[in-house]
Structure formats: structure tokens, C-alpha cells
C-alpha positions as CSV (number, residue, x, y, z in Angstrom):
1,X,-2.3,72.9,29.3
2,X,-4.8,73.4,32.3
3,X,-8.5,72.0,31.8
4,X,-11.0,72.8,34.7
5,X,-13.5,69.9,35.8
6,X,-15.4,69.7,38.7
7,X,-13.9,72.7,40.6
8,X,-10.4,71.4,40.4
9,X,-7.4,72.4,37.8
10,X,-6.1,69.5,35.9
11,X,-2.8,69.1,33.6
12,X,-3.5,68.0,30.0
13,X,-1.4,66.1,28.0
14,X,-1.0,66.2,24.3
15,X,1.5,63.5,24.2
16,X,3.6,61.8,21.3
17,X,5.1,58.5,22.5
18,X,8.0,57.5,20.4
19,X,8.3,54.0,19.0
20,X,11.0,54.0,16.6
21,X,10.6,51.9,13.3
22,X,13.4,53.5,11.4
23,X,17.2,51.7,11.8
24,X,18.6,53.4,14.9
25,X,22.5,53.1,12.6
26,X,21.3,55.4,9.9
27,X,23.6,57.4,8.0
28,X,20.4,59.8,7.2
29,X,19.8,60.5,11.0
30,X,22.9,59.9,12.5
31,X,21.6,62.3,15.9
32,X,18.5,60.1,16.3
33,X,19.7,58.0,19.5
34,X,21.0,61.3,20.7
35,X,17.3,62.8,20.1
36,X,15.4,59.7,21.3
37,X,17.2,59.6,24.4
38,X,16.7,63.5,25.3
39,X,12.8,62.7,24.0
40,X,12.6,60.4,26.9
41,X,14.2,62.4,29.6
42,X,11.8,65.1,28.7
43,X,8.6,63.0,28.6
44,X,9.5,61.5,32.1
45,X,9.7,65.2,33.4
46,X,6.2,65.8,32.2
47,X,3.4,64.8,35.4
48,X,-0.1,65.4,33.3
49,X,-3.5,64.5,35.1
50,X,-4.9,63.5,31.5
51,X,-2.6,62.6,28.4
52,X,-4.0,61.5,24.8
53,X,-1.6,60.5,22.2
54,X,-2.6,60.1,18.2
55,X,-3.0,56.6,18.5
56,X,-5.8,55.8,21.4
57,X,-4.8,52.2,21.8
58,X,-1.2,53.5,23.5
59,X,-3.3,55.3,26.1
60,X,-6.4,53.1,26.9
61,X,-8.8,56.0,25.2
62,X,-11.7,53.5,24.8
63,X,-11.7,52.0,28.0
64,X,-11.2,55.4,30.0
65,X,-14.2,56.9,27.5
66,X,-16.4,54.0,28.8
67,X,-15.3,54.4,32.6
68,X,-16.1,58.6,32.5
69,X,-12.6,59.2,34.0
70,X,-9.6,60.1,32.0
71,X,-7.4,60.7,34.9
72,X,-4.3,58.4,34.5
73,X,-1.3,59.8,35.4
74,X,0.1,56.6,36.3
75,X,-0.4,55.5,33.2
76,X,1.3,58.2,31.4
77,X,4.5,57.2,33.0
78,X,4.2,53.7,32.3
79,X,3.4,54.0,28.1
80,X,6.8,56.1,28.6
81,X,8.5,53.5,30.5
82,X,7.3,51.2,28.0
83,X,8.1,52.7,25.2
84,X,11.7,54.1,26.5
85,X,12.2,50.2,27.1
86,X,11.6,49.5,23.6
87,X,13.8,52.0,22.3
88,X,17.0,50.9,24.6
89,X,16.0,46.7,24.0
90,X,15.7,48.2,19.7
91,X,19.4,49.9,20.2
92,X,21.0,47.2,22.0
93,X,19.7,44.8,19.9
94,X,21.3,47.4,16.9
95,X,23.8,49.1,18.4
96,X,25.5,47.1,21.3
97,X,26.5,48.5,24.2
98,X,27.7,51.7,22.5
């Protein structure tokens, strides 16, 4: 989505960062490594100006509310990173090296 601030054209994010609670060996989702892992490739293709997610603490809401600038796409690709990281430590911890 394009916002407009201050003459320029900025890329706005409505983001949802996985973090994955559920048993990645579940019998009920057998597809979900298969759809976590496609979930990541397409949130790393994504370059937003400005991202919010549900949950303000995974983007650093508060603190870019007090500071007047929500510009951050740097950040965006690190709460990915992050949060891909998880995901691959949570299946290898689950899964092996399969």
C-alpha cells in the first residue's frame, strides 16, 4: 500500500510475522513446514518503508510512536530474519535435518 508524507511516496506494510507454537510433526497440518518456509521467502521479497504487525512489541510501535518516525525498513527484514531463525532452530530442534 502507498501512504504519502511529506511530499514523498512510502510502502506500507501490513505485516504478519509468523512464530510458530503449534508441533511442526503434526498429522493435522502435515503442509505446515512446506507453508512456513514459502511464508518466509515471500516476506523477505517484501521492501516496505513502514510495517506494523498485530502485536506492536515485534515491531518497536511504542518506541517509533515516541521518536515521530516510523520508517524502519531495516527493521522489517530483521523481525523476519528473526523470526525465520526461530522457525528453522523450532524444526531442527523437531524435525532434524529432514
Amino acid at each position: 500500500m502507498a501512504i504519502h508524507q511529506g511530499g514523498r511516496e512510502l510502502t506500507l506494510l501490513f505485516a504478519n510475522l509468523p512464530t510458530v507454537v503449534m508441533p511442526l510433526k503434526n498429522p493435522k497440518y502435515p503442509g505446515i513446514v512446506a507453508d512456513l518456509t514459502r511464508s518466509f521467502q515471500r516476506l523477505k521479497a517484501l521492501e516496505p518503508d513502514v510495517w506494523v504487525v498485530a502485536h506492536v512489541s515485534q515491531c518497536g510501535l511504542v518506541a517509533k510512536h515516541a521518536a515521530g518516525n516510523y520508517e524502519d525498513p531495516s527493521g522489517y527484514a530483521t523481525a523476519v530474519a528473526a523470526c525465520e531463525a526461530d522457525f528453522k532452530a523450532k524444526a531442527e530442534a523437531e524435525l532434524g535435518g529432514r
